[in-house]
N, C-alpha and C positions, 0 to 999 in steps of 0.2 A: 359197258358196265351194266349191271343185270339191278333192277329196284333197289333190290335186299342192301345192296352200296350205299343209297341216297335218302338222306330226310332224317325221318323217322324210322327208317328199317335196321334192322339187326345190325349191329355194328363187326362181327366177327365172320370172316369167310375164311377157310382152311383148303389148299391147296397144295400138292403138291409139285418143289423146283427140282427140275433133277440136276443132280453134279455130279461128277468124272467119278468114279471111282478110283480115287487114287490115295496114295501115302498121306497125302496135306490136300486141303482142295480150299484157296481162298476165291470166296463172292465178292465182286465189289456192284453196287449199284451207282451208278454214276451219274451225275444233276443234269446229263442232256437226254437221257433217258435209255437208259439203258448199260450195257459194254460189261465184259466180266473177264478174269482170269483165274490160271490155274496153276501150282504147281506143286511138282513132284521131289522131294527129297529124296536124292540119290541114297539107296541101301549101306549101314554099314557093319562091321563088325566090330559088334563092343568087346571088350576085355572085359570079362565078370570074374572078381577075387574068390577064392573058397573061403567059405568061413573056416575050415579046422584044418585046412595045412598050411597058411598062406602061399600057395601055388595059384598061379595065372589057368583059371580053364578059355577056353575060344567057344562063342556061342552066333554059331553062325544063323539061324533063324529063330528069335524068340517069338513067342504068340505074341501080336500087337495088342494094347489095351486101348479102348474105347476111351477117348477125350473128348468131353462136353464143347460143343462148337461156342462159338463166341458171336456174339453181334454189336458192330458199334453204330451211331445214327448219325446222320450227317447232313444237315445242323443239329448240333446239340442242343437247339433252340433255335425257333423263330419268330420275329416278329414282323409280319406285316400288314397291311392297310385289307380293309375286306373287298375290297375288288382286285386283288392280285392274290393269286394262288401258291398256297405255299406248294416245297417239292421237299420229302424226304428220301433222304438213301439209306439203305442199308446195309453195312461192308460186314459181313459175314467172313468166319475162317472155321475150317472143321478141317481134322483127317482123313473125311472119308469112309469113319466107320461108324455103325455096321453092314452099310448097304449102299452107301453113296449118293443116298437122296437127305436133302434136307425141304421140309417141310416150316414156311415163313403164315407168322398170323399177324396181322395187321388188328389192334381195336383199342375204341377210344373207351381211357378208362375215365373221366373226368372231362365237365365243360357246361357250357351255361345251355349250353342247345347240343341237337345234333348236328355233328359235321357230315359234309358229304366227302366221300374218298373215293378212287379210285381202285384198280381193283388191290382187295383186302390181302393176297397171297404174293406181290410184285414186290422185287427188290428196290423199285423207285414208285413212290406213294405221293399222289395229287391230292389236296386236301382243300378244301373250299369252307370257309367258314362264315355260316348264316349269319350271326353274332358278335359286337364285341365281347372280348374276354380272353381267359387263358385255359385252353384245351390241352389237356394230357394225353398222350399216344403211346401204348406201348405196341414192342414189336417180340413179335416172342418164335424162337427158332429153335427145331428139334431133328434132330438125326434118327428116333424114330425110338432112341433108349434115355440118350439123354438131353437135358433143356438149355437153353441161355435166352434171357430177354432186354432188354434196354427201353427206359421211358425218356420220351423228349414231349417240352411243353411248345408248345406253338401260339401266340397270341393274335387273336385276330384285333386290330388298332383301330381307329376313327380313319375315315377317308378323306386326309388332308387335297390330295392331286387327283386330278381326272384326265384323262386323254385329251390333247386339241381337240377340235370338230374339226374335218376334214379341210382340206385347202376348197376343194372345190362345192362345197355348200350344201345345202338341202335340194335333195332330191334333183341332183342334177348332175348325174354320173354320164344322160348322153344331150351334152350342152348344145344345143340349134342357136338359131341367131331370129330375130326377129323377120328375116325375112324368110324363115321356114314359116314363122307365124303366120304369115298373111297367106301366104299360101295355102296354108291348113284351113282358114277361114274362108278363103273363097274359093275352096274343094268342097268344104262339106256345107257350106252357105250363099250357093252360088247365086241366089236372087237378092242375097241383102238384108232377107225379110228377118235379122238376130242382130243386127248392129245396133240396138241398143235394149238393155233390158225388158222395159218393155214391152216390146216389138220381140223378143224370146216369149214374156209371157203370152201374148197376145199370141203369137202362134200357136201355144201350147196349149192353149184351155186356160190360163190359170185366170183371166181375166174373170173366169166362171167361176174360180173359186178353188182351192184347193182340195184333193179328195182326200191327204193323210199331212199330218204337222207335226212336229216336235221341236222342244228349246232343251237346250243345256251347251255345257262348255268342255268343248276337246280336248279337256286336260292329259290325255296322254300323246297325245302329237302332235298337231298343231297350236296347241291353247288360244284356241277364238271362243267366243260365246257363239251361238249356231242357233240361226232362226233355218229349219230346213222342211222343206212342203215338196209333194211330190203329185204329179196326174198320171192315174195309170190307167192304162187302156189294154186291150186283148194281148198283145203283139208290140206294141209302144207303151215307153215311159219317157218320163221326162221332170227334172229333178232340182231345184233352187235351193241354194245353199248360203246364204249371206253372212259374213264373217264378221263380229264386233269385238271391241278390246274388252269385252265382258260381259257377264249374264245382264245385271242392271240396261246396259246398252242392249240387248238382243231382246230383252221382253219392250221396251219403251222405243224400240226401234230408232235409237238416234245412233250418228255417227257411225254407218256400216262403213266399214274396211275395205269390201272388197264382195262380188258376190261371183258362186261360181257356180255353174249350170251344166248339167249333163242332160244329153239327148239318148234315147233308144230308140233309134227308127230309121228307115230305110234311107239307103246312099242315092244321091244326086238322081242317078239310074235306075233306081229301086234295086230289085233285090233283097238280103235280108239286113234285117233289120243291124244294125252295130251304134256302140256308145259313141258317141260328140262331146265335146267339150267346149264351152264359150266362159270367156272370164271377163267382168264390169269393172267398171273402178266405183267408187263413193259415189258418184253422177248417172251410174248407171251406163255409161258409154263404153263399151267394148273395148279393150285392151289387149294387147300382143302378148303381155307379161306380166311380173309380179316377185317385188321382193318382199319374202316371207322370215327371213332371218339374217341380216344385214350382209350378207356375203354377196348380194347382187341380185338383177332381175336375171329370173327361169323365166323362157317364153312357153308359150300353148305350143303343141300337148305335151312336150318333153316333162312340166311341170307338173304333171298329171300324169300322167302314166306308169312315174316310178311307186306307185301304189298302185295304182289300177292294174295295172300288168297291162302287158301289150310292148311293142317296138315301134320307136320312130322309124318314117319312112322317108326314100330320098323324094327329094325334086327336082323335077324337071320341068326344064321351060313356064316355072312360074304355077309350075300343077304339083299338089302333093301326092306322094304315091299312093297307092291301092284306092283310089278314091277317099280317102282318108281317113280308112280303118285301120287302126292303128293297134284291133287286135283288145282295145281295152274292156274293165268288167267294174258292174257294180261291188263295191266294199260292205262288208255285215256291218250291224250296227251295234258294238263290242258295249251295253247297256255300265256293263261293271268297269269301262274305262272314260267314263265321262264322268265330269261335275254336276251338281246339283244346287241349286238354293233351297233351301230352307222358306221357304213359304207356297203358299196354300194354292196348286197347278200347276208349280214349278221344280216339287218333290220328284226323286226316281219314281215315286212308288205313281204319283200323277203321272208322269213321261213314260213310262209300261207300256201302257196297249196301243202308245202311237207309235214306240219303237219296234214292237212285235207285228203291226201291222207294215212298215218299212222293211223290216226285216223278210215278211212274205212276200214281200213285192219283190224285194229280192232273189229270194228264191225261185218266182216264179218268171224272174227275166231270160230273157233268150241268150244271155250273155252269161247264166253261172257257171261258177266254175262246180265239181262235185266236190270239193274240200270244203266251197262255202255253204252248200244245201247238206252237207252233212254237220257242220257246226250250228246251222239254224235247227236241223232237226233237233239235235242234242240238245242244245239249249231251250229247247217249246218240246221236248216228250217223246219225240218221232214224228211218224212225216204226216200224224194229224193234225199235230200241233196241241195239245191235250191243257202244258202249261200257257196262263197266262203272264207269268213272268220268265224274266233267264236266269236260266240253271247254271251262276256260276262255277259251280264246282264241274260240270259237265268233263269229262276225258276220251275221246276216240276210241274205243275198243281197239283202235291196233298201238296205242299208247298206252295202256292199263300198263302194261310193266314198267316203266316208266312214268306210271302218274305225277310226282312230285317235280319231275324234268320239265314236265308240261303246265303244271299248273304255275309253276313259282320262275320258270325263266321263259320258255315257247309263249304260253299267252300273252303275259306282257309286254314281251319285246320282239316279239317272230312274228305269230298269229295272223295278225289283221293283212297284213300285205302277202306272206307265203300262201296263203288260203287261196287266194287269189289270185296265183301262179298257174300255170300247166306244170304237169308230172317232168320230174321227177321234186322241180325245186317247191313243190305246194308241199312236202315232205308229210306223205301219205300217213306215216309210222315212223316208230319211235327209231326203228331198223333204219329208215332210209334217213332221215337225222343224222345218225349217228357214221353212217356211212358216207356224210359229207364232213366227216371232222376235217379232214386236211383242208378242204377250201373257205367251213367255218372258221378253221383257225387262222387261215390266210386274210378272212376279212378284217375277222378280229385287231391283227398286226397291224393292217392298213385303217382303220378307225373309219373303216367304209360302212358299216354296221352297227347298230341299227339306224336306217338313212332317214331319219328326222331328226330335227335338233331336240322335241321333247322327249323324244324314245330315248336318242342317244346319250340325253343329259342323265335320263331319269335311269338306265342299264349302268352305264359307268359313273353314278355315283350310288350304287348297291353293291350286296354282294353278289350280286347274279352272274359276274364274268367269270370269277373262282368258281363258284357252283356249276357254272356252265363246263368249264375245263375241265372240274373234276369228274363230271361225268360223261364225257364226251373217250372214246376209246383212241387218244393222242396223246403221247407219250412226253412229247414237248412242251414245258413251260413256254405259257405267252410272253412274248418280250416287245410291251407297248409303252414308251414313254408314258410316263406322267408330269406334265408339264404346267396342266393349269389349276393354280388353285379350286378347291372346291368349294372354299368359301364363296366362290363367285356364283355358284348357284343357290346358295342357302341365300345369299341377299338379292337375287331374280325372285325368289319365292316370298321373300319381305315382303320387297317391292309390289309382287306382281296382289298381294293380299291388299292393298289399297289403291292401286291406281295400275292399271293396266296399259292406257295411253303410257306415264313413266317407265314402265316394263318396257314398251317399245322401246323408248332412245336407251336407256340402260340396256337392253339384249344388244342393240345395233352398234353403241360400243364397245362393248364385253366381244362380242365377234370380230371387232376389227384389232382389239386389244389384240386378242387371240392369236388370230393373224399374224400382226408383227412379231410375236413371239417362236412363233412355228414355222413362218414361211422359210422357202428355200428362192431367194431371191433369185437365180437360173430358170428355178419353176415360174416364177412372178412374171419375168420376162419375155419368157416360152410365150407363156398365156396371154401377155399384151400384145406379141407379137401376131398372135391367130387371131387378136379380136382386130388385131387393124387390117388385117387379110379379110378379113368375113364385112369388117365398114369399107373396103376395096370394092367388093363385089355390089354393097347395097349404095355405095356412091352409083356405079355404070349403074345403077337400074334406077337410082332419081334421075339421072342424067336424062335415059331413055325414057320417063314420066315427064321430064321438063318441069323439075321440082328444083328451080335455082336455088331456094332461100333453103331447103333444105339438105344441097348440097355443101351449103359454106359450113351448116351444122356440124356436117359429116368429116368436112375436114380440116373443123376445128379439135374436133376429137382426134381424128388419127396425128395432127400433130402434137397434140397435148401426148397420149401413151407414146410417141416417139422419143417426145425430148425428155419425159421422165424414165425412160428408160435407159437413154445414155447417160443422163445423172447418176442412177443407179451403177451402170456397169463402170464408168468411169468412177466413181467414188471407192469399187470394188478394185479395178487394177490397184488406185494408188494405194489403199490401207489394206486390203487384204480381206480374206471372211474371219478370220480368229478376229480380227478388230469386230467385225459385227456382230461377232457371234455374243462379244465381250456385250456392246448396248443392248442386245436382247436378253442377255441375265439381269443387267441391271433395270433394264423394265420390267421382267418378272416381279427381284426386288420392291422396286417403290408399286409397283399392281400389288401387290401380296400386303403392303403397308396398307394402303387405298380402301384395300377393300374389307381390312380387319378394324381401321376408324369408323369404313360404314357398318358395317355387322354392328358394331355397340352401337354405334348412334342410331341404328333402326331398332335394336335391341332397346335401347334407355324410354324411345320416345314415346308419350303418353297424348293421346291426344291426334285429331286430325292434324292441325296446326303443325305439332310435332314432329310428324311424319311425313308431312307434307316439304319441312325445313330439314330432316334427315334427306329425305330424297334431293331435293332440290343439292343439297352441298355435294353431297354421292357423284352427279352429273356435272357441278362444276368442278370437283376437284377430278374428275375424269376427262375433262376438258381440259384442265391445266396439266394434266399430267400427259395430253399429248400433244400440247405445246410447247413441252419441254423436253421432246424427244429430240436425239442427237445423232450425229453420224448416219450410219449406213443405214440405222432403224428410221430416221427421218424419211430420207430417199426413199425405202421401201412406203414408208407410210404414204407417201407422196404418189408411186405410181398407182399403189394399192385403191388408193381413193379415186386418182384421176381411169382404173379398170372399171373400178365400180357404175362411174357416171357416164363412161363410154359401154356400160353392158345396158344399158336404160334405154326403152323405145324410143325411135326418131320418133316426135308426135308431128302430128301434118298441120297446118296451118290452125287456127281456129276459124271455125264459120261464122 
């Protein structure tokens, strides 16, 4: 799809389809994209009366006259939600004269905005729509003498459903197990001297002080508040990142979450330099892992790398591979996708020149990629860096035809982590984009994309997927369940406006909600099964530590995922899946009730108190309503829970 299709550009492209030359020639355009026929009316010989003898003449070849071809659209109308893409057809029928081409124009005459389409002269038309409302489309078709056109109105609706999030969680497409963790930690930490925060600083300089700082809030991916300071040296860096449930927490430093540390500096054996990753807990004490979105603990560096780029490696005999380069890279610091307060050093326009100088650091690591130092360039001017702030609007010279592709769906939902890729997936240009439609569209189906919960939340409840499809040269409507209310994000974002800590256990329900709604209980199973294979192997290896107390740990767990898992399957023999399938509509159901009494009541409430007593009922009647889960969705709930607590680090004694 060439600009002039998308946005703001000219709504009209003119194209010529060719067809058969023949007697009759019907088009059909057909809703999987594509398919046509044709056919020929066998010649015949008409009987034509004389007007002045009544005698029979025989007229065995008259000149054919030209008939105006016809178009009908198909839907005559549509309506749907603005993240699914509408599809038109156009079933065309002509003669064939006077040349046997017919000529299709696609343009919106009427609508609140501009739509985006795919291409303008195709007998099946992709329509993506920015806006609610009702858009007019006509379709106008010529044989080159004479016209026919047909208008259909398309409504773009509110966006009731949004896609599950994926079964397997945030950023954990390639799942390790805690004992890759340790591994990783005593590859690339073999003295010990980062086992506790601290003891990270302390190594690094920072005890001396930080050389660059900045605060604000991840509101487009992770949503923590972000106290982040970095020491940078010739050839090394070294990077602290501490996560709170808010800006208030992250300037007053109470109550960190989690803090997470990148190294730039030579492996065990020297050599050059590569990223490390170490993750603290609230104590500051070193941890294997981390759950970020209630689906489960991700361990180091699996948890890390599905941004960073880079590949887990194997282990062996207790040593992680490549020395523990895992290939990973610093991330840009995307200024126009983070939060701000409103007061006086905690404004964007205050956070500027610590971002831009973060930003050079990055550029100037041993680990960029060239997709990131050409987005830094672009955003500071070129490679002096000329601006001191980022040039939003900024577009790659090999995306200029595509500017509005980039600007309004690639930045927000692509960007930060493809940038960050090696070639071909950092998608150099608008070309090579476009040329992964089939595997984009593949993600798409699989709701594998975009792999954060805030990206993903914040993509599929816009219109960015329509828009995406509409421009995207795939000819196939996406066909992705919509299964979860979207209400349940509009009251994340209530919630998440006064109380952040509440946002946690309300996201950590809302995701197990989720869950039970979606799961494919054989899937559920699968997966308990490999985690008791993967708690197999790190039993023998407390065994061979002579870590009794935390072998009984180990298999208290593998018995708990066994016996809920033959609950599960025995519960399945007897009633069947249509019986399950039956308690997961009706948990839809009463979720969909649940969370439309919260919307008003966060809606009504006036006042801290208020809102404090909205939230609070929110969580208990989300609590009650999954204690009064039944059947097969119980069972599932059951093992899903008892996955969850067996995915959680074996901790080692306390000292």
């Amino acid at each position: 799809m060439h600009a002039e299709f998308v946005g703001r550009s000219p709504w009209q492209v003119v194209m010529s389809l060719s067809c058969a030359t023949l007697c009759g020639v019907t088009v059909l355009g057909c809703g999987n994209g594509g398919g046509g026929g044709f056919y020929a009316p066998a010649q015949t010989t008409a009987p034509i009366r004389s007007a002045n003898s009544g005698s029979v003449a025989t007229a065995t070849s008259a000149t054919p006259q030209n008939q105006a071809p016809s178009v009908v659209l198909d839907p005559q109308d549509s309506r749907r939600p603005l993240n699914l893409v509408h599809v038109l057809s156009a079933q065309l029928q002509d003669d064939g004269l006077p040349a046997g081409a017919l000529t299709v124009t696609w343009s919106q005459v009427s609508g609140p905005a501009t739509a985006w389409i795919s291409d303008a002269s195709a007998l099946e038309l992709r329509v993506g729509l920015p806006e609610q409302g009702d858009y007019v489309f006509r379709c106008e078709v010529t044989d080159g003498q004479l016209d026919a056109s047909a208008e259909v109105t398309l409504r773009g609706t509110a966006i009731e459903e949004v896609p599950a999030f994926p079964e397997v969680g945030f950023l954990s497409r390639t799942l390790t197990g805690e004992e890759q963790a340790k591994a990783y930690y005593e590859t690339v930490d073999p003295d010990g001297s980062r086992e506790t925060l601290t003891e990270f600083m302390r190594t690094n300089g920072f005890d001396q002080g930080a050389d660059i700082e900045a605060t604000y809030f991840n509101g487009g991916d992770l949503g923590f508040g972000r106290d982040m300071s970095a020491k940078i040296n010739a050839q090394t860096q070294a990077w602290i990142t501490t996560n709170h449930a808010n800006l208030d927490d992250t300037i007053s430093g109470d109550e960190p979450i989690a803090t997470v540390t990148m190294e730039i500096t030579p492996g065990a054996n020297g050599g050059k330099p590569f990223t490390k990753f170490f993750v603290y807990d609230d104590q500051g004490r070193r941890v294997t892992g981390a759950d970020l979105d209630g689906h489960g603990v991700k361990f180091v560096p699996d948890l890390c790398i599905g941004c960073h780029g880079g590949a887990a490696q194997p282990v062996a005999n207790g040593v992680y591979g490549n020395g523990g380069d895992v290939g990973a890279r610093l991330l840009p610091f995307d200024a126009q996708t983070f939060e701000y307060l409103d007061r006086d050093g905690f404004r964007r326009a205050d956070q500027e020149p610590a971002l831009k100088d973060m930003n050079l650091a990055v550029h100037a690591s041993p680990v960029v990629t060239p997709r990131v130092k050409e987005l830094i360039e672009g955003w500071y001017g070129g490679p002096t860096f000329p601006r001191q702030t980022q040039d939003d609007a900024f577009v790659p010279a090999t995306w200029q035809t595509d500017a509005e592709l980039y600007l309004d769906v690639y930045a927000p939902s692509c960007r930060t982590c493809h940038s960050n890729m090696e070639a071909p997936l950092d998608f150099a240009s608008a070309d090579l984009f476009k040329a992964y439609a089939p595997q984009i569209h593949k993600e798409l189906e699989a709701r594998t994309m975009p792999d954060s919960r805030k990206t993903f939340e914040a993509f599929w409840s816009s219109p960015r997927p329509a828009l995406l499809l509409a421009a995207l040269p795939n000819p196939t409507p996406l066909n992705v369940p919509l299964g979860l209310p979207q209400v349940a994000v509009g009251v994340e974002r209530r919630v998440e406006q006064d109380s952040r800590a509440a946002l946690l256990d309300v996201r950590i329900g809302f995701a197990a909600l989720g869950d039970l709604l979606m799961r494919d209980p054989q899937a559920l199973m699968t997966a308990a099964q490999a985690r008791v294979t993967e708690l197999g192997v790190q039993r023998q290896a407390l065994i061979d530590d002579g870590e009794g107390r935390l072998v009984q740990e180990v298999d208290q767990r593998i018995d708990d995922l066994e016996r809920r898992s033959r609950q599960l399957g025995d519960w399945i023999a007897q009633n069947g899946l249509a019986e399950l399938q039956d308690d997961q509509a009706r948990l839809l159901r009463d979720w969909r009730d649940l969370l439309r009494r919260a919307d008003g009541r966060l809606d009504r409430a006036n006042g801290n108190r208020a809102r404090q007593q909205a939230q609070d009922d929110l969580r208990e009647d989300m609590n009650q309503l999954r204690q009064d889960l039944r059947g097969g969705v119980r069972r599932l709930e059951r093992l899903q829970t008892t996955l969850h607590a067996a995915s959680a680090p074996v901790r080692p004694p306390e000292r």
